[in-house]
N, C-alpha and C positions, 0 to 999 in steps of 0.2 A: 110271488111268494106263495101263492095259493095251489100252486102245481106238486109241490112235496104233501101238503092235505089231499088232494086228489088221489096221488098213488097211494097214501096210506088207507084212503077208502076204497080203492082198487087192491088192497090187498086182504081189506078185509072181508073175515067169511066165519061162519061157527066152525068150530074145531076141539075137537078132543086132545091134541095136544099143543096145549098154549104155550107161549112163549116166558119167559121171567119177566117179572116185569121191568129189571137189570138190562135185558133184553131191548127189551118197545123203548127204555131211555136210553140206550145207544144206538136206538135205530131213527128216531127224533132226532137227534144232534146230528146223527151220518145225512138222513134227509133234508137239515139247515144247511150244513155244510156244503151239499152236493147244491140246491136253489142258489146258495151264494157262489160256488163256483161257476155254476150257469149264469151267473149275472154281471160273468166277471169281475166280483168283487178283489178274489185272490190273483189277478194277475198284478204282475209287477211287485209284490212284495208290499210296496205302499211306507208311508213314517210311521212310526211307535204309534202317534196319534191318530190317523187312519186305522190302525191295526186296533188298539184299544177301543177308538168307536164303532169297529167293525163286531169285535166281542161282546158289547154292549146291545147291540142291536139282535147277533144271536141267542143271548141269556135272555131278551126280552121277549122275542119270538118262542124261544121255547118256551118258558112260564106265561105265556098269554097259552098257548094250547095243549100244553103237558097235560092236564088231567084229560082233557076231551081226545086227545093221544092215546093216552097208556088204556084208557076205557077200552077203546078199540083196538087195540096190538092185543091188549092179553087176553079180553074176551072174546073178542072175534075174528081170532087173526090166527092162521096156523103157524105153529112154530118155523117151519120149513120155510114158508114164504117170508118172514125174519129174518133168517139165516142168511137165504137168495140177496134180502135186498140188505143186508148190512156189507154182503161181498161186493153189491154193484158197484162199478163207478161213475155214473151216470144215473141221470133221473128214469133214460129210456128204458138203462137198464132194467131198473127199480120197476117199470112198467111190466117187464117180461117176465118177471115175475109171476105174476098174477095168469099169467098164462102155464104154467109147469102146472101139472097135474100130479 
């Protein structure tokens, strides 16, 4: 779980055009979602209750690091690298990111 923090400190950097902070909250949940699909959670579809303690555990992830998140998406994260990784579909992606100039 700690590898979607890592990209999101691999993205970050000062920047004169910040992101929303609309923005860094849909880029938090795309980078839960993307760690859970790396962990194979969403394959197979799984039962309601699988599915509901799978949500559980995403809402809990996010509000455990949401503030310590959105700090660094809006303030030092360039909008552009946002954009990048909200299009990934992949973590690697979300990595290459940080590589675009």
């Amino acid at each position: 779980m700690n590898r979607w923090i890592i990209a999101a400190m691999l993205l970050a950097t000062g920047c004169k055009n910040a992101p929303s902070e609309d923005s860094c909250k849909q880029l938090l949940e795309h980078l839960i979602d993307l760690e859970f699909k790396k962990a194979g959670a969403n394959a197979g579809g799984g039962t309601d209750a699988m599915k509901a303690d799978m949500a559980k555990q995403k809402a809990a992830i996010a509000e455990a690091k949401s503030a310590e998140f959105l700090d660094v998406c809006v303030n030092k994260t360039a909008k552009q690298r946002v954009e990048c990784a909200l299009a990934a579909g992949g973590l690697e992606a979300v990595a290459k990111c940080d590589e675009q100039k």
